[in-house]
SEZA-169749 format. One record per atom (N, C-alpha, C): residue in one letter; x, y negated, z. Coordinates in steps of 0.1 Angstrom, whole numbers, padded with zeros to 4 digits, always signed. Each point is the difference from the previous one (the first is absolute). Layout:
<atoms>
aXYZ
...
</atoms>
This chain:
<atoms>
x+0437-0516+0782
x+0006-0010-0008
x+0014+0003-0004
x+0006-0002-0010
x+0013+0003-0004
x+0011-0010+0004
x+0008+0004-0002
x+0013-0007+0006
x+0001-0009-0013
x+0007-0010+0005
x+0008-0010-0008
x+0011+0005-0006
x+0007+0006+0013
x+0012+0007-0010
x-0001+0008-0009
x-0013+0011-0003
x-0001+0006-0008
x-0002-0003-0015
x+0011+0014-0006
x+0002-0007-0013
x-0015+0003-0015
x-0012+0009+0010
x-0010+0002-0009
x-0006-0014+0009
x-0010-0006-0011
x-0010-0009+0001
x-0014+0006+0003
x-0008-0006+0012
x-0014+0007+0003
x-0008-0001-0006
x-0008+0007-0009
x-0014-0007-0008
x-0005-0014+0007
x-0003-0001+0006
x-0008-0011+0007
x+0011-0012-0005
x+0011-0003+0001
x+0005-0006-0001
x+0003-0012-0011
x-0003+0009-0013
x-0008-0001-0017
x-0018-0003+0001
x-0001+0010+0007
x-0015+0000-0002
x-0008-0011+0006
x+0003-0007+0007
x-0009-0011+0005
x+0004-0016-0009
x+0012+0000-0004
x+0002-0009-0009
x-0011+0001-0014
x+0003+0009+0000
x-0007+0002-0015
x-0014+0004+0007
x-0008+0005+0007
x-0014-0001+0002
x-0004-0017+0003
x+0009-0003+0001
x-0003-0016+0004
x+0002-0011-0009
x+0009+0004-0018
x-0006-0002-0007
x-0008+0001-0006
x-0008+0014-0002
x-0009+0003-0004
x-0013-0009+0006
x-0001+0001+0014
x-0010-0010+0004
x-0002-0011-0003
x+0014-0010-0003
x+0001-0012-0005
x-0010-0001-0011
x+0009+0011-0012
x-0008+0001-0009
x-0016-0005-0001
x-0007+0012+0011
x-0012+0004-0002
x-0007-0014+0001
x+0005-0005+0014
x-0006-0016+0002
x+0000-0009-0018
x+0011-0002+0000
x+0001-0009-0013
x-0013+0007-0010
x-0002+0008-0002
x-0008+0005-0012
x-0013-0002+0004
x-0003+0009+0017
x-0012+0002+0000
x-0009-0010+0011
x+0014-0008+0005
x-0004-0011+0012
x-0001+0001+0013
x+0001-0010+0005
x-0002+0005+0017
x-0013+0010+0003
x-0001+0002+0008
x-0009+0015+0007
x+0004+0004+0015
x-0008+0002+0007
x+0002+0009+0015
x+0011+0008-0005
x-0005+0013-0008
x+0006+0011-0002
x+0013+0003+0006
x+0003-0016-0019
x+0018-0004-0001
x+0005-0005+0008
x-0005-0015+0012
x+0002-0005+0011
x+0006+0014+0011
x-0005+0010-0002
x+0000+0013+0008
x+0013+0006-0005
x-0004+0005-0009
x+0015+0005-0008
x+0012-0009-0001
x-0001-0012-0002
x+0011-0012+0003
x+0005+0002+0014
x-0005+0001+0013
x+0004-0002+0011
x+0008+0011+0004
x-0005+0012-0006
x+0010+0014+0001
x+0009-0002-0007
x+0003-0005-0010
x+0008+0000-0011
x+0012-0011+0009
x-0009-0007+0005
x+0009-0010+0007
x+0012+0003+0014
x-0008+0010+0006
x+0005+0008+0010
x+0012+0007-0003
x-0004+0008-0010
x+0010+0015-0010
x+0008-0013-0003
x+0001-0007-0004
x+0011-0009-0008
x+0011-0003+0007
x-0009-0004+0011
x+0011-0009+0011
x+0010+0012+0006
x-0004+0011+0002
x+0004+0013+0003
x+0014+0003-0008
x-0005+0006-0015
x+0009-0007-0008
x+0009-0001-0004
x-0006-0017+0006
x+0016-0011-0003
x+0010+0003+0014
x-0010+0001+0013
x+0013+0002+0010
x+0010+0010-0001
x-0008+0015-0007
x+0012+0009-0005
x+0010+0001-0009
x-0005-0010-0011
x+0010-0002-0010
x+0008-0012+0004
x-0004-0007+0012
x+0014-0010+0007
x+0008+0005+0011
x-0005+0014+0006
x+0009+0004+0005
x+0011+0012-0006
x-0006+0002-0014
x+0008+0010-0008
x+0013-0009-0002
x-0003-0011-0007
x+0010-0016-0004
x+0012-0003+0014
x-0008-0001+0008
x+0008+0001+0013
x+0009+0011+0004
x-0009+0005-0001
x+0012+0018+0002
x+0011-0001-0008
x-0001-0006-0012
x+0012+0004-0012
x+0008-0014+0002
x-0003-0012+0000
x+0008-0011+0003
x+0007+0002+0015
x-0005+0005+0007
x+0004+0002+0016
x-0002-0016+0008
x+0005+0003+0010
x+0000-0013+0012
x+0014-0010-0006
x-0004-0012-0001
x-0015-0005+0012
x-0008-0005-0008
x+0004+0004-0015
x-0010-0005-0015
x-0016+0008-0001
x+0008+0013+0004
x-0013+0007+0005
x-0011-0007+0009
x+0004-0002+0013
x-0015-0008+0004
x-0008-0011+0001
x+0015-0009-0012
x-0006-0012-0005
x-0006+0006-0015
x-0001+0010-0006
x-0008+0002-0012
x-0016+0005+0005
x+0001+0014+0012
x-0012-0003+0006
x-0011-0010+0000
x+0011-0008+0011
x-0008-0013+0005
x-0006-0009-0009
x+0004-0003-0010
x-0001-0009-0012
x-0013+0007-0009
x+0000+0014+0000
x-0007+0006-0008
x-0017+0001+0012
x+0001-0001+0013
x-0011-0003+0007
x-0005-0011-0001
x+0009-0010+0009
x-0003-0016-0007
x-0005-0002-0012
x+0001+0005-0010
x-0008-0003-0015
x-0012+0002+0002
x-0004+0013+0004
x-0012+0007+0003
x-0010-0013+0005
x+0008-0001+0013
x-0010-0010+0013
x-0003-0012-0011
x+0013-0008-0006
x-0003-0010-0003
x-0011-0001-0010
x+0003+0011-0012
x-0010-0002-0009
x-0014+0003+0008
x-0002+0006+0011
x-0016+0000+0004
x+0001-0013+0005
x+0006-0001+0007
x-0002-0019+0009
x-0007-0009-0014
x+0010-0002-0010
x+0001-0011-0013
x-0008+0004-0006
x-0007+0010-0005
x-0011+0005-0007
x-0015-0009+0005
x+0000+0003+0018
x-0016-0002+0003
x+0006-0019+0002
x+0014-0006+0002
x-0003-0017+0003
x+0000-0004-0013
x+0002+0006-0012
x+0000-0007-0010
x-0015+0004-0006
x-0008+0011+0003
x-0012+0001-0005
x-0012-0010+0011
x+0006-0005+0012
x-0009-0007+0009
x+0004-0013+0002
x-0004+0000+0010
x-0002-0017-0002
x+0009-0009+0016
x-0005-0008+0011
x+0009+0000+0006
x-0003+0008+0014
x-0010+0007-0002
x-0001+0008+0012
x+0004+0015-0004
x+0014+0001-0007
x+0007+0012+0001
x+0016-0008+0004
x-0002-0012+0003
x+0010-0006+0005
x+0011+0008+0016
x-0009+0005+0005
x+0007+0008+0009
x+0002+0017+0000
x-0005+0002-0017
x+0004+0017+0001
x+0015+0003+0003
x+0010-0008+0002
x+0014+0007-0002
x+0002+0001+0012
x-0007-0012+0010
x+0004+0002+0015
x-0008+0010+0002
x-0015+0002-0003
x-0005+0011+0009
x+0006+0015-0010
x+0007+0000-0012
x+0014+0015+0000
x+0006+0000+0007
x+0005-0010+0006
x+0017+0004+0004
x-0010+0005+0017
x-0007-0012+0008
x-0002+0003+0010
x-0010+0014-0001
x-0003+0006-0009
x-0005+0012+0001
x+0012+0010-0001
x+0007-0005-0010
x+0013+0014-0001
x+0008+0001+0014
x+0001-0012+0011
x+0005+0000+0014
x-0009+0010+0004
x-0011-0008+0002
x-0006+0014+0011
x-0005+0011-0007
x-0003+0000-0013
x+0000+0017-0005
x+0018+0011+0006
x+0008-0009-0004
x+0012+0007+0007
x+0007+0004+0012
x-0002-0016+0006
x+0007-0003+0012
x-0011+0012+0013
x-0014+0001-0006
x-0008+0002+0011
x-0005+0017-0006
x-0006+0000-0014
x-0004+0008-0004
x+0006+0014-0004
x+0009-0007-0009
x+0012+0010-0003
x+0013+0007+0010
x+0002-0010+0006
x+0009+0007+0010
x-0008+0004+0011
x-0011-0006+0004
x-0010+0011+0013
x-0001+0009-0007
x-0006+0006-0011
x+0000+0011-0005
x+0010+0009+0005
x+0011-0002-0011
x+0011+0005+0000
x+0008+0005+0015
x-0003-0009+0009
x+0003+0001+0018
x-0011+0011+0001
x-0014-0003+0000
x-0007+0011+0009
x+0004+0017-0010
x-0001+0001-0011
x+0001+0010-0008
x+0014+0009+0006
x+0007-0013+0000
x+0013+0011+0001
x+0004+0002+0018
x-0003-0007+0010
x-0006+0003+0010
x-0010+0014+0006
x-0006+0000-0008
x-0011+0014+0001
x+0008+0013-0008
x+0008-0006-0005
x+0007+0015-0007
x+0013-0001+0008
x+0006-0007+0003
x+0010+0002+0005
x+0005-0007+0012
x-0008-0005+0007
x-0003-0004+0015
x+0008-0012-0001
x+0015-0006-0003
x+0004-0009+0003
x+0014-0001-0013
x+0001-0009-0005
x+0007-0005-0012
x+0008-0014+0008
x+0011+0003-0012
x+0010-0014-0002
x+0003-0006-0007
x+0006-0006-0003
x+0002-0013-0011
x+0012-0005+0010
x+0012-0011-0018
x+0006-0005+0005
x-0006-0012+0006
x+0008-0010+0006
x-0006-0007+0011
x+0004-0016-0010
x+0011+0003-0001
x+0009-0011-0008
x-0009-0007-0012
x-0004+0013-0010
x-0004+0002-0013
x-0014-0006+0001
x-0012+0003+0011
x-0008-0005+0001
x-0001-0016+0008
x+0008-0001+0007
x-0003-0015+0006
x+0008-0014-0008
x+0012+0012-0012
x+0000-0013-0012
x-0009-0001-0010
x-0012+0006+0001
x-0013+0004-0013
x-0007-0013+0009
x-0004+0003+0011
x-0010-0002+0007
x+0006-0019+0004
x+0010+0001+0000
x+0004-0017+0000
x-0008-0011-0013
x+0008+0004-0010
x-0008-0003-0011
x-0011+0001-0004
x-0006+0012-0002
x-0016-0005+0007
x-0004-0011+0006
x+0005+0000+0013
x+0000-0013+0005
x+0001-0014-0003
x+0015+0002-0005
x+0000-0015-0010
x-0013-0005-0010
x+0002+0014-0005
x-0009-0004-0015
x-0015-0005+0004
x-0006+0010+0006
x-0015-0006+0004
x-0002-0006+0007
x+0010-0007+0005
x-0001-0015+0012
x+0002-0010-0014
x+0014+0003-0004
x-0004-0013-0011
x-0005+0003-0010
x-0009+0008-0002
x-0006-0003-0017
x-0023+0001+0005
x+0003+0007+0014
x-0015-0001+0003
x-0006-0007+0010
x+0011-0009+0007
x-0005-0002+0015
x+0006-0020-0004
x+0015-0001-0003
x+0001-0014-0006
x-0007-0008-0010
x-0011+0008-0003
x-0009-0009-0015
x-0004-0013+0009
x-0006+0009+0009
x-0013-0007+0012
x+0008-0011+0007
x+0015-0004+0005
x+0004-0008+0006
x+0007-0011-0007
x+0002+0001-0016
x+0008-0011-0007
x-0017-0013+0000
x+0011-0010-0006
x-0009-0010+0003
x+0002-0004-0014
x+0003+0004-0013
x+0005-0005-0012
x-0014-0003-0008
x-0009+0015+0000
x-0008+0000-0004
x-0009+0006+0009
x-0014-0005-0003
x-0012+0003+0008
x-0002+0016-0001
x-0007+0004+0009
x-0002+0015-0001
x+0013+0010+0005
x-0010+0017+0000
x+0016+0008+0000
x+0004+0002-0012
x+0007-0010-0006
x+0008-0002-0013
x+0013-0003+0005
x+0009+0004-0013
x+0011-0009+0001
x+0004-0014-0013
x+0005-0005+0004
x+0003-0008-0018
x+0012+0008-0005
x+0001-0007-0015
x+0010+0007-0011
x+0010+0001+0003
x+0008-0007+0009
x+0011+0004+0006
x+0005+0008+0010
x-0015-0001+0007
x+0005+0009+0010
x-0004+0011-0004
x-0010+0006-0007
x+0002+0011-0011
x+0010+0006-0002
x+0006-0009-0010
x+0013+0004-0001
x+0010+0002+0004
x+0000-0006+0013
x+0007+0006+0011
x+0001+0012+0008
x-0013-0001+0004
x-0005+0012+0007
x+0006+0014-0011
x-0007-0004-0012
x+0003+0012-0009
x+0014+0007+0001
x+0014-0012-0005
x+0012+0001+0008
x+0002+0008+0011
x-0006-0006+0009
x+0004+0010+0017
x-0002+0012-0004
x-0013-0001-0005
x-0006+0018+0002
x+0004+0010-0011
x+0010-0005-0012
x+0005+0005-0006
x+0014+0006+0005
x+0008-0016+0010
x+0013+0006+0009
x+0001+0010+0013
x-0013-0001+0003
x-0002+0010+0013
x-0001+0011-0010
x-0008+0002-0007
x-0004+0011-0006
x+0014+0011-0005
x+0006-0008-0008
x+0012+0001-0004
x+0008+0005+0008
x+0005-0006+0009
x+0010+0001+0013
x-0003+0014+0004
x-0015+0002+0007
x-0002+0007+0008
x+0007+0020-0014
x-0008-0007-0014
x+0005+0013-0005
x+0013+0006-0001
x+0014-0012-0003
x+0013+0002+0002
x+0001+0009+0016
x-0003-0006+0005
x+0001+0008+0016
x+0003+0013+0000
x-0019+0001-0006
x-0003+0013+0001
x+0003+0010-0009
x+0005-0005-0014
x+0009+0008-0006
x+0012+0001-0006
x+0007-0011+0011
x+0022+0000-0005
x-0002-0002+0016
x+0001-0014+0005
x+0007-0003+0017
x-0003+0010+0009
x-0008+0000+0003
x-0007+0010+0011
x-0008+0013-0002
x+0009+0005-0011
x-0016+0014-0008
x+0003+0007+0013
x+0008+0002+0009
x-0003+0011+0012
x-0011-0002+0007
x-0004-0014+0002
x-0010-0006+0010
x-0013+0009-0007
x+0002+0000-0007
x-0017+0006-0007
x-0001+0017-0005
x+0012+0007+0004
x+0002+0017+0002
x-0004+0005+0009
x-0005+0012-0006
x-0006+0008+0013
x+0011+0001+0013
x-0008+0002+0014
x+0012-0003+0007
x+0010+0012-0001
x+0011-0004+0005
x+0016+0010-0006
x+0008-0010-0011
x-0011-0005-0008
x+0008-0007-0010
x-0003+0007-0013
x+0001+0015-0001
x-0001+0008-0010
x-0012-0005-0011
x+0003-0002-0016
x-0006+0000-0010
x-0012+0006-0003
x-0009+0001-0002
x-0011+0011+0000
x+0004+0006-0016
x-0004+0012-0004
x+0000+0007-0009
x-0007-0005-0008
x+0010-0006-0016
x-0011+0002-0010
x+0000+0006-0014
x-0009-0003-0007
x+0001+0011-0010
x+0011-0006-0012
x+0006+0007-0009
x+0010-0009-0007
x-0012-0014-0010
x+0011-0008-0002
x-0007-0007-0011
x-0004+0002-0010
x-0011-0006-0005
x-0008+0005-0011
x+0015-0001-0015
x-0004+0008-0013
x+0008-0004-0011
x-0002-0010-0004
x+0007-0009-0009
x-0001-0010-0004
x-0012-0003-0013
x-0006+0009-0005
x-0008+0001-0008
x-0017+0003+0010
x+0006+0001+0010
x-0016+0003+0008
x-0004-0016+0004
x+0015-0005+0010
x-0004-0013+0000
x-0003-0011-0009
x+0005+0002-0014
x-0005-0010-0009
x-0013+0003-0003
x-0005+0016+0003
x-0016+0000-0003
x-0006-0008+0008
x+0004+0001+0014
x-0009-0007+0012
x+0001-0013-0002
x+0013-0008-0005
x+0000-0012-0002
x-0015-0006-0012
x+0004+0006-0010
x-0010-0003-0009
x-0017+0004+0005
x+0004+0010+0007
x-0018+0003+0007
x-0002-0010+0011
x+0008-0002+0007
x+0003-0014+0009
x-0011-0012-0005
x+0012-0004-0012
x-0010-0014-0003
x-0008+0002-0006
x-0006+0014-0008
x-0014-0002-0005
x-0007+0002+0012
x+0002+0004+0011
x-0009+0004+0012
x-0004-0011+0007
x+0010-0015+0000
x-0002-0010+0007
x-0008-0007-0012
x+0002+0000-0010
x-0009-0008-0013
x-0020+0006+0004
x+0006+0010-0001
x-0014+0005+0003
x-0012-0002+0015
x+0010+0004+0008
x-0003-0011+0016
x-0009-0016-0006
x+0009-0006-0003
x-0001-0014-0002
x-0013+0001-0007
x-0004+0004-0009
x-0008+0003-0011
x-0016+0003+0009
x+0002+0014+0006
x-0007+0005+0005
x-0007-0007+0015
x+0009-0010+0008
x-0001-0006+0011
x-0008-0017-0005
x+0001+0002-0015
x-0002-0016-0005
x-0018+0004-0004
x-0005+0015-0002
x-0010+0003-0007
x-0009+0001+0013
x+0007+0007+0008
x-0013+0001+0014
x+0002-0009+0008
x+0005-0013-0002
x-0001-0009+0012
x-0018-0012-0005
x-0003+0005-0004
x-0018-0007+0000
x-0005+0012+0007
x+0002+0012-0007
x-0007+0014+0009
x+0004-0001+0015
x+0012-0004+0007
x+0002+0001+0013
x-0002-0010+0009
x-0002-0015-0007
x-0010-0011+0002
x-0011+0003+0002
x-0013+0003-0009
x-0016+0002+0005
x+0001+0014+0007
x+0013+0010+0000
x-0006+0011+0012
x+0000-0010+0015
x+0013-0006+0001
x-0002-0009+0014
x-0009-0007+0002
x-0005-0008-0007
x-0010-0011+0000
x-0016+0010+0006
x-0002+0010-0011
x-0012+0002+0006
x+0003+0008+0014
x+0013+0009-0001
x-0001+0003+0016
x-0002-0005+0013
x+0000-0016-0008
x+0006-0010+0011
x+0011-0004+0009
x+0012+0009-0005
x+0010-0004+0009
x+0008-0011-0003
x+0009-0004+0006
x+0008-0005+0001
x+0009-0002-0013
x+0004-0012-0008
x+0012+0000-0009
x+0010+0010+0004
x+0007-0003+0012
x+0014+0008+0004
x-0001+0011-0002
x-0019+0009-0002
x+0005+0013+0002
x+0003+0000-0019
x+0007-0002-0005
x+0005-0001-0011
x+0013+0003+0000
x+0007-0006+0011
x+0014-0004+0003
x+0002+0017+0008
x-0009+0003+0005
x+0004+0014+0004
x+0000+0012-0007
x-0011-0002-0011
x+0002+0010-0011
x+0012+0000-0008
x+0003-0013-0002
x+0017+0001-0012
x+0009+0005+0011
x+0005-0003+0013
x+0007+0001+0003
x+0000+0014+0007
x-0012+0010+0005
x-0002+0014-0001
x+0003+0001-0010
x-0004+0002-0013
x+0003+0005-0015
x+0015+0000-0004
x+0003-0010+0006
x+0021+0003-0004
x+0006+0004+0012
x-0004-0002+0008
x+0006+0011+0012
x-0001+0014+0003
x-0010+0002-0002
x-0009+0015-0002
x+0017+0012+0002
x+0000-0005-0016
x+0014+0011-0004
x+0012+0001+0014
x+0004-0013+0001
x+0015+0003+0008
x-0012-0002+0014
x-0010-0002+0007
x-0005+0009+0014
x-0003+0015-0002
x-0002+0007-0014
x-0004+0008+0000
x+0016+0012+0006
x+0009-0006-0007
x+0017+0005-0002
x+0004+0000+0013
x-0003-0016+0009
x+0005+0003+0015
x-0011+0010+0007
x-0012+0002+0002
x-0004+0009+0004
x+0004+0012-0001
x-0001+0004-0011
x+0007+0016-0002
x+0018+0002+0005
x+0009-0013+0003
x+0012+0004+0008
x+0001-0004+0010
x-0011-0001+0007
x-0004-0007+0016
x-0006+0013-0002
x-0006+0011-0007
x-0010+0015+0006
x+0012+0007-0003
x+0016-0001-0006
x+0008+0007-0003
x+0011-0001+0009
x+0001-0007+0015
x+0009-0006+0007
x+0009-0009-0006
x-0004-0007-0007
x+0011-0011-0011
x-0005-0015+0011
x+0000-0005+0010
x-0009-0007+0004
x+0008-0016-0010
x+0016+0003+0002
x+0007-0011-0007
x-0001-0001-0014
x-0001+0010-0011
x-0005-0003-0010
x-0015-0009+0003
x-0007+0007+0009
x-0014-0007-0004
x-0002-0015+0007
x+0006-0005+0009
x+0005-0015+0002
x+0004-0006-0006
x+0011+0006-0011
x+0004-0008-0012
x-0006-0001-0009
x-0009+0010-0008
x-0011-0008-0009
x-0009-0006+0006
x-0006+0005+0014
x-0009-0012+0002
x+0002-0017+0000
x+0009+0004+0011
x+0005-0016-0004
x+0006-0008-0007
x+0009+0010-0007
x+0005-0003-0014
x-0010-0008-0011
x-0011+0008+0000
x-0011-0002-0011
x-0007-0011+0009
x-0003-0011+0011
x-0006-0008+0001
x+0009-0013+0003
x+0014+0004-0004
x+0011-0009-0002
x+0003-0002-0013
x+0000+0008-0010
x-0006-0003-0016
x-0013-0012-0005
x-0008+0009+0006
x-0013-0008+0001
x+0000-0016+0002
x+0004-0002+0014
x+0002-0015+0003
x+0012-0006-0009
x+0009+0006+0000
x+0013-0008-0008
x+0001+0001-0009
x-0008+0007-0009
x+0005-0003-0016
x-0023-0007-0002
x-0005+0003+0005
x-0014-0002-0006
x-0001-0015+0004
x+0000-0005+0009
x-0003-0018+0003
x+0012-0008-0009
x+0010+0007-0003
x+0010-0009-0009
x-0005+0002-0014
x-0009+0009-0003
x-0003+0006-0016
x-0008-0009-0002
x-0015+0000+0012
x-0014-0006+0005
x+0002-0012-0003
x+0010-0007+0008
x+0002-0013+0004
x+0006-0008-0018
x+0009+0009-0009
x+0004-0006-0010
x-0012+0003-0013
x-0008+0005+0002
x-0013+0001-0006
x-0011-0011+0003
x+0001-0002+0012
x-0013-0010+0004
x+0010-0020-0002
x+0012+0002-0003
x+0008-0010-0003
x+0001-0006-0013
x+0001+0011-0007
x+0000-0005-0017
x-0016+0003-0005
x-0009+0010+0005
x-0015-0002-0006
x-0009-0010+0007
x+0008-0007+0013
x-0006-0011+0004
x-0014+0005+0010
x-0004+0012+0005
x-0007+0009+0004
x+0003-0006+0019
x-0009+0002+0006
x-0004-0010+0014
x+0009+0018+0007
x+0006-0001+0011
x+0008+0011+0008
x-0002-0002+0014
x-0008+0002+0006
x-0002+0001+0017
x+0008+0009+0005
x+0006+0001+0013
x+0007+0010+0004
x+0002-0001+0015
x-0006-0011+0006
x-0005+0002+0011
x-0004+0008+0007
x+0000+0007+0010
x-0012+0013+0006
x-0008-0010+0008
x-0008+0003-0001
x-0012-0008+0013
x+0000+0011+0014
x-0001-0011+0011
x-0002+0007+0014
x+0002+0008+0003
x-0014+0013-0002
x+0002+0014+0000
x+0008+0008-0007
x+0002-0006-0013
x+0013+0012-0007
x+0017-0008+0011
x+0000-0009+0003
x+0014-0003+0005
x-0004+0005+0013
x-0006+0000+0009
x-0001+0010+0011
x+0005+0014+0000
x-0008+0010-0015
x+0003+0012-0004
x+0013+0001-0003
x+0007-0007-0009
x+0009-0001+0000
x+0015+0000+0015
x-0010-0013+0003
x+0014+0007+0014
x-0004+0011+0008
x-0009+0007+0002
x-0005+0012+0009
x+0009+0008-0009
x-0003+0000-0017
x+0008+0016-0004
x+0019-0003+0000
x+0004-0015+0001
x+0015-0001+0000
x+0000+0001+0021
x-0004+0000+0003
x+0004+0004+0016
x+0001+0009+0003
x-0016+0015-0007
x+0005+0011+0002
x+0008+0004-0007
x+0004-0001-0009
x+0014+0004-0012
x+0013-0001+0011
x-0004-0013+0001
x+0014+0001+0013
x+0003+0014+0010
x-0010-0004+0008
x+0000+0010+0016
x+0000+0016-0012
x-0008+0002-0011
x+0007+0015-0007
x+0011+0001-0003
x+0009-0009-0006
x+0009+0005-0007
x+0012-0007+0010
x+0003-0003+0009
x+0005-0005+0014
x+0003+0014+0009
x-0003+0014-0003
x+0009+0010+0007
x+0006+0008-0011
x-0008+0001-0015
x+0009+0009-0008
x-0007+0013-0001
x-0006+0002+0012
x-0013+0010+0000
x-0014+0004-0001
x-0005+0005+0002
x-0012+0003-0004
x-0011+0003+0003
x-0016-0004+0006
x-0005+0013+0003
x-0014-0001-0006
x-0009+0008+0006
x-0016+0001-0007
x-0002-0013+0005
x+0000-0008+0012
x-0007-0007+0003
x+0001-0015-0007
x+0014-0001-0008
x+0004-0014-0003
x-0009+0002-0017
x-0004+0011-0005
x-0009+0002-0011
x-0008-0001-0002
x-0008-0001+0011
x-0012-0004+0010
x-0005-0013+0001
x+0009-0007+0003
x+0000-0015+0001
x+0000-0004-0012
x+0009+0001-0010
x+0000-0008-0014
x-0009+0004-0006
x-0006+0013+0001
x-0012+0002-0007
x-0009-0008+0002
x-0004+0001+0012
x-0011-0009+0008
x+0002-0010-0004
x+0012-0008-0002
x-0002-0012-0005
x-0002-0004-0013
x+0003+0011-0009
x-0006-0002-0008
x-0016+0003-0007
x-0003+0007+0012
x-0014+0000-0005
x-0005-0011+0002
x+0004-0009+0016
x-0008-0013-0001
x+0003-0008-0009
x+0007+0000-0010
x+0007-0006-0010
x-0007+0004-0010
x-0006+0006-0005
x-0013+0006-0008
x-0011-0005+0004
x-0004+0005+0011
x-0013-0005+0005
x-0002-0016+0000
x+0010-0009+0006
x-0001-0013-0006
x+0001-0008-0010
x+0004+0008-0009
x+0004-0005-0014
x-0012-0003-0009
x-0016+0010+0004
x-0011+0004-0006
x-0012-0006+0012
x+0002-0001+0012
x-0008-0003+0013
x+0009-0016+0000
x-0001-0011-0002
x+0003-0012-0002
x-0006-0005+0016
</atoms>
């Protein structure tokens, strides 16, 4: 995969936009079909792909800390248009897809992506570090956020259910916009040492793109997210009767969008957790499931406010249980700064049972 910094653009980069309107196309003319449904869902993949490279080209050239708020912004689109697509095509039992995204993007990351990332780079390189500082201010927030936006629905008394009412919506939305916030200032003006490899030292990058590359990526940008939106609005009946007849579970819905926009930045920390980068690969991971919560339930939440659309965000039982199992191992991991196979071991495992209950009810 090419660099961001670089100043040639990758075919793929072009080419999935435009194969993805071509499929648009084909639908309009020739109608829904398996085929296209088929061809849509790849198109949908390649897209998302993409758009994360043409937001990190935009980022490269604006720099920090615009840079990881253009990222972020350009992910959150993604998520949200899948979330908004299938509640506005359903009815009130897609009322909890945003909770079962976010509480999937936790444990796809918290458990999935970073056990990855631990056992991989463990077996190549026996024992890794990270700053200590950089991850136990990620891993705070986290905390805030999924305590108050997945675990407080269930204890207000305003309204029935794990709901909140319009104010506290908008509240909530607030917080998780100022945590969100806060935590990025931190990590890119107050405290950028906290999140450098240890030494302190800068990692190496490539120069910034020209200014004529980034306005391509800009403009490929938003036709990339138009097309998302487009393409996520066309297969959400196709990704309805695949669940139904498989019989699973609504939520495993909430795990496909939120694997589908994660994919990219787990794919990115993987490869600098196999490269001894262990601190780059803690900061996208957690970085990216700190986007997710703080910019998506404020997006979610001002969508289901003005279209009047029913928002649960409660976790029931079992997911608030999983939930505190993967924030306690997070703790005791990132509580020495170091590393080993066996702590990859554990989050994995938990996230398998995290899978397996999601579909075994």
């Amino acid at each position: 995969m090419a660099s961001a910094g670089s100043t040639r653009m990758p075919w793929w980069a072009w080419a999935w936009p435009v194969s993805a309107i071509v499929i648009i196309g084909a639908q309009a003319i020739l109608g829904p079909s398996f085929a296209i449904a088929a061809a849509e869902c790849v198109a949908l993949v390649g897209t998302v792909f993409a758009a994360v490279y043409h937001a990190e080209v935009v980022a490269h050239r604006v720099g920090e800390p615009f840079g990881s708020l253009v990222l972020a912004v350009a992910v959150t689109v993604i998520e949200v248009a899948l979330i908004v697509s299938m509640m506005l095509g359903g009815g009130v039992e897609t009322a909890g897809l945003a909770r079962d995204t976010v509480f999937a993007a936790v444990m796809i990351v918290c458990n999935g992506i970073v056990g990855l990332c631990l056992l991989a780079g463990s077996l190549r390189h026996r024992e890794q570090v990270f700053q200590l500082q950089g991850a136990q201010a990620a891993l705070s927030v986290i905390i805030a956020l999924t305590t108050l936006t997945l675990v407080f629905p269930n204890v207000t008394a305003t309204t029935l259910g794990p709901t909140f009412s319009s104010s506290q919506l908008v509240f909530v939305a607030i917080v998780s916009l100022t945590l969100y916030g806060s935590f990025l200032f931190v990590q890119t003006v107050r405290h950028r040492d906290y999140f450098l490899p240890e030494g302190g030292e800068e990692e190496t990058h490539a120069p910034p793109p020209p200014n004529r590359v980034a306005l391509l990526s800009s403009g490929l940008l938003l036709v990339s997210l138009i097309l998302v939106v487009a393409l996520s609005k066309m297969l959400t009946p196709t990704l309805e009767l695949v669940i139904a007849r498989a019989g699973a579970p609504r939520s495993v819905a909430g795990i496909v969008i939120a694997g589908l926009v994660l994919f990219p930045e787990g794919l990115a920390s993987y490869r600098a957790a196999m490269a001894n980068r262990l601190q780059t690969s803690m900061n996208l991971a957690l970085g990216s499931v700190l986007a997710t919560i703080g910019l998506t339930i404020p997006a979610v939440a001002s969508v289901s406010i003005r279209l009047h659309k029913p928002l649960a965000l409660g976790l029931g039982a079992k997911e608030e249980l999983l939930l505190a199992l993967t924030l306690i191992v997070s703790i005791l991991t990132i509580g020495t700064g170091r590393t080993t196979i066996l702590q990859g071991i554990v989050h994995i495992v938990v996230f398998a049972v995290f899978l397996f209950l999601s579909v075994v009810l």
